[in-house]
C-alpha positions as CSV (number, residue, x, y, z in Angstrom):
1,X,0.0,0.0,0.0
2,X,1.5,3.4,-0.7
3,X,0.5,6.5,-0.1
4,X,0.2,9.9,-2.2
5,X,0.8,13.4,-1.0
6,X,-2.7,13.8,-2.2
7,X,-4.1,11.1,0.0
8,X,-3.7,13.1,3.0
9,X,-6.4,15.8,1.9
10,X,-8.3,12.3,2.0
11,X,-7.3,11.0,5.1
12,X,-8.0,14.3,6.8
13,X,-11.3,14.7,5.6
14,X,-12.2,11.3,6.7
15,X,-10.7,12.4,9.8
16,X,-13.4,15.4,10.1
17,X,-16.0,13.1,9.0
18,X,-15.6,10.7,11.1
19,X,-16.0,12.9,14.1
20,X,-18.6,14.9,13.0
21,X,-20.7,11.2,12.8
22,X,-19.4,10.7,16.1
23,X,-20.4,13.4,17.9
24,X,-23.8,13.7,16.4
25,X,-24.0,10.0,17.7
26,X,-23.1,11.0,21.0
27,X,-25.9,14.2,20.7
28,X,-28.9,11.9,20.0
29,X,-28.0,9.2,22.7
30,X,-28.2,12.2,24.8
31,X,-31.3,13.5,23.6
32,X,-34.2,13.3,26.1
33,X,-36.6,11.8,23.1
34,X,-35.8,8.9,20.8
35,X,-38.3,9.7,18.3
36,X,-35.5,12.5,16.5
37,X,-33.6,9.0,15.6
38,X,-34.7,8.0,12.1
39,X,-34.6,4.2,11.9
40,X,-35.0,4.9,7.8
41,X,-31.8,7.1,8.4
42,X,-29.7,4.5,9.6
43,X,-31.2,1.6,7.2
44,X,-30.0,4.2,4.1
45,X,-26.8,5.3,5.8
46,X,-25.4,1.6,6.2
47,X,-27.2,0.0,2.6
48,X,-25.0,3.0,0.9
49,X,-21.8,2.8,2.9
50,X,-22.0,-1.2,2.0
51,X,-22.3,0.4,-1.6
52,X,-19.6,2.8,-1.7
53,X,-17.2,0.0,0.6
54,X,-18.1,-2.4,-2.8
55,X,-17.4,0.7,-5.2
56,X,-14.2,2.0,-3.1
57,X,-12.8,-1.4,-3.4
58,X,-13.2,-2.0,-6.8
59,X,-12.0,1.3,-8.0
60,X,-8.9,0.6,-5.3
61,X,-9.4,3.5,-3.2
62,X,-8.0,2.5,0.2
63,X,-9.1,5.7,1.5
64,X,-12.8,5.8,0.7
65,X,-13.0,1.8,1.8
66,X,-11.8,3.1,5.0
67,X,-13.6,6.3,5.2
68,X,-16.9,3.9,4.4
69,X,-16.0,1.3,6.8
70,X,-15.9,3.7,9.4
71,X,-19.2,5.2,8.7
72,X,-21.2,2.3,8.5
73,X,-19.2,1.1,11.9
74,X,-21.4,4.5,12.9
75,X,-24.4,4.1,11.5
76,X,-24.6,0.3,13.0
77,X,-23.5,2.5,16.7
78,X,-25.8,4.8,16.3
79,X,-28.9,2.0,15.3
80,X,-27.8,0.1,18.7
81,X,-27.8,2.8,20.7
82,X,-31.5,3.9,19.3
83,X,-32.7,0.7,20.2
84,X,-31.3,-0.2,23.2
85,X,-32.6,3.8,24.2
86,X,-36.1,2.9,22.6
87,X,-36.2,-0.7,24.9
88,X,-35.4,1.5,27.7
89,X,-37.8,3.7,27.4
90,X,-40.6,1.7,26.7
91,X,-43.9,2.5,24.2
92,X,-45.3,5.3,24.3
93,X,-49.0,6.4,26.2
């Protein structure tokens, strides 16, 4: 694997990305209601990062399969944390 100067605009944006995803992760498991968390969200989030992981490969971009692994590792957090939030809290009445 080797690495271009120009892979480090990349990296670093993957780098912003990826804690951007994670802090707005971290805001809705805070968030008093569960109902803001779009389970439709995360079901499009992870069937396109599967895509672009598939296209990334294929087109041998190391940086984009990693960039897309990472954000479908966050949009499978992010659907745990939902549910385990929505268990939790119970139906509403």
């Amino acid at each position: 694997m080797t690495f271009e100067p120009v892979d480090l605009l990349g990296w670093a944006a993957t780098i912003v990305l990826i804690a951007t995803l994670a802090r707005q992760i971290h805001k809705q498991h805070q968030a008093d209601s569960v109902e803001a968390v779009s389970t439709w969200l995360f079901v499009g989030q992870m069937t396109a990062s599967v895509m672009f992981i598939a296209y990334s490969a294929l087109v041998g971009s190391t940086v984009f399969v990693v960039t897309n692994s990472l954000i479908l590792i966050t949009a499978i957090t992010g659907q745990v944390l939902a549910v385990r939030r929505r268990r939790n809290v119970g139906p509403r009445r």
